[in-house]
C-alpha positions as a Markdown table, in Angstrom:
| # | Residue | x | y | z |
|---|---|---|---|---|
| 1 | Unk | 13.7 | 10.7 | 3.4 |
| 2 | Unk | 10.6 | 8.6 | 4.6 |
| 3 | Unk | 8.8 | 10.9 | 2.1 |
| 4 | Unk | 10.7 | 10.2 | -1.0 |
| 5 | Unk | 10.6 | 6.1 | -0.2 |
| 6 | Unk | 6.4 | 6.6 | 0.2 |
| 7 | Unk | 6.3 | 8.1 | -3.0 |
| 8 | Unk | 8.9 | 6.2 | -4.9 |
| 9 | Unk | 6.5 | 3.1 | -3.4 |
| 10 | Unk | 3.4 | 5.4 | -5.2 |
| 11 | Unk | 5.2 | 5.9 | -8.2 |
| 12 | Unk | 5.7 | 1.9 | -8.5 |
| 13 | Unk | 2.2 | 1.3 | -7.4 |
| 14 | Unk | 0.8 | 3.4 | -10.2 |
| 15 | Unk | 3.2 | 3.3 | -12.9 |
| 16 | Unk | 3.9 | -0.4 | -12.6 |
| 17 | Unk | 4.8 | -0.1 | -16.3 |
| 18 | Unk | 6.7 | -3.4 | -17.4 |
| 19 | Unk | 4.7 | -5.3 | -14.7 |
| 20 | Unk | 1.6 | -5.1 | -17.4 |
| 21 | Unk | -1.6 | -3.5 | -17.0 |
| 22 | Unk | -2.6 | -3.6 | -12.7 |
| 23 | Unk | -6.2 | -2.1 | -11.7 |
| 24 | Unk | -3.8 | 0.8 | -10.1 |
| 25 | Unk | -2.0 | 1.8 | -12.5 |
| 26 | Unk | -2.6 | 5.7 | -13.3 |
| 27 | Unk | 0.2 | 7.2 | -15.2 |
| 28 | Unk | -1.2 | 10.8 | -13.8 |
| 29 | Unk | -0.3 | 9.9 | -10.3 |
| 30 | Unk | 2.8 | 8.6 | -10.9 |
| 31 | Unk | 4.3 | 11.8 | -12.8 |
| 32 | Unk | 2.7 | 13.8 | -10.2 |
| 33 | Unk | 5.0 | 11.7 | -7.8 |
| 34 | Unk | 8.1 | 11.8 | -10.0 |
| 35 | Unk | 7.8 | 16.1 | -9.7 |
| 36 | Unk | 7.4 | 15.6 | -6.1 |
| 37 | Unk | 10.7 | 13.5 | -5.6 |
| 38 | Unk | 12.6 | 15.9 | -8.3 |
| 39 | Unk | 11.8 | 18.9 | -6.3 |
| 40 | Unk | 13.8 | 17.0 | -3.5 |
| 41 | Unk | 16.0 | 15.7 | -5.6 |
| 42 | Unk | 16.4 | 17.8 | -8.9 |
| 43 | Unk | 19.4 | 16.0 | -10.1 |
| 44 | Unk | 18.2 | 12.9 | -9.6 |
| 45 | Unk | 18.2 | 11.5 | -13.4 |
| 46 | Unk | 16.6 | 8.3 | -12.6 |
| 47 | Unk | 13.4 | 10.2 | -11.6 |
| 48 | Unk | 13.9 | 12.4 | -14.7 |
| 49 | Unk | 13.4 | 9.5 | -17.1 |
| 50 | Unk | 10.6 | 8.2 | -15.2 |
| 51 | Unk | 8.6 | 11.1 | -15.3 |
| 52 | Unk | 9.4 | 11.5 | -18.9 |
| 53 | Unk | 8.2 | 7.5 | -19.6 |
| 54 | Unk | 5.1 | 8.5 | -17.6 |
| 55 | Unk | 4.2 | 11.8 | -19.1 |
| 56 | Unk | 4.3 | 10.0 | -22.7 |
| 57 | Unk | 2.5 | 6.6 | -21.4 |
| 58 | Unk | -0.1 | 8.8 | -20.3 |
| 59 | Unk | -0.4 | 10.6 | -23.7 |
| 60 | Unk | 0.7 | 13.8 | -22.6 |
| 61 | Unk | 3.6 | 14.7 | -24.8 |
| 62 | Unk | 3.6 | 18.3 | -25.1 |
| 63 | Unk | 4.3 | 18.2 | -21.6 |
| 64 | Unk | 6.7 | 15.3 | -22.0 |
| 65 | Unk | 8.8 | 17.6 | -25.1 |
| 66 | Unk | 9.0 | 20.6 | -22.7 |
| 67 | Unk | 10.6 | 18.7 | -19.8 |
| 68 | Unk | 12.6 | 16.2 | -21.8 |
| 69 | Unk | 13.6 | 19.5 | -23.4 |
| 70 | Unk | 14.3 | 21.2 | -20.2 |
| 71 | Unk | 16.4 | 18.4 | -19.4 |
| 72 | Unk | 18.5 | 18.5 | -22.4 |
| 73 | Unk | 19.6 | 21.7 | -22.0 |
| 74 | Unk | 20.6 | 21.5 | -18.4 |
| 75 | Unk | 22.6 | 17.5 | -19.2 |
| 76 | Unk | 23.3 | 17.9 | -22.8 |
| 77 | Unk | 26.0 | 15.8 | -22.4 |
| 78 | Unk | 24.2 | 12.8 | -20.8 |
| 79 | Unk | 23.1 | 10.2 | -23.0 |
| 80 | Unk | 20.6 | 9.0 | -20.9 |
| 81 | Unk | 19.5 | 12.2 | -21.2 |
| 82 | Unk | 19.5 | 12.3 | -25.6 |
| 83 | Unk | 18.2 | 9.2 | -25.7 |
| 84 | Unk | 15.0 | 10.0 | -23.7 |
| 85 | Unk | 14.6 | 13.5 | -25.9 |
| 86 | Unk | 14.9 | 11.1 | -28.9 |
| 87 | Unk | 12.0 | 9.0 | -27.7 |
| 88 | Unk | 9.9 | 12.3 | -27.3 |
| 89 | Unk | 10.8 | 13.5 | -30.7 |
| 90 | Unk | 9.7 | 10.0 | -32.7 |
């Protein structure tokens, strides 16, 4: 559990997204973080979103579609879930 809370600490550290631009921030690092708590935690939604919100802020949305629709398929029913496949879709 001390593992998760580091890297949930990293993941703030370097996305620090609505906080504004920070010397830090590295969108990379914090989706590499986000697949490191989710193999923990795979049904860990919160983390899901997250990673999706950090693969497209750092411009990698193939990546982002592929998981978001990965995601979809396993939660179709989640609206958290079809809202963030929207987002990757527009």
């Amino acid at each position: 559990m001390d593992e998760v809370t580091h890297q949930d600490q990293m993941i703030e550290r370097y996305g620090a997204g609505d906080a504004g631009m920070s010397e830090d921030q590295d969108y990379d690092k914090a989706v590499s973080y986000c697949t490191s708590i989710l193999k923990n935690c795979p049904s860990s939604l919160s983390y899901a979103y997250k990673k999706i919100e950090y693969l497209l802020r750092s411009n990698q949305l193939k990546e982002a579609d592929s998981y978001s629709s990965e995601l979809y398929k396993s939660h179709e029913n989640v609206p958290g879930v079809m809202s963030w496949r929207g987002r990757v879709l527009i």
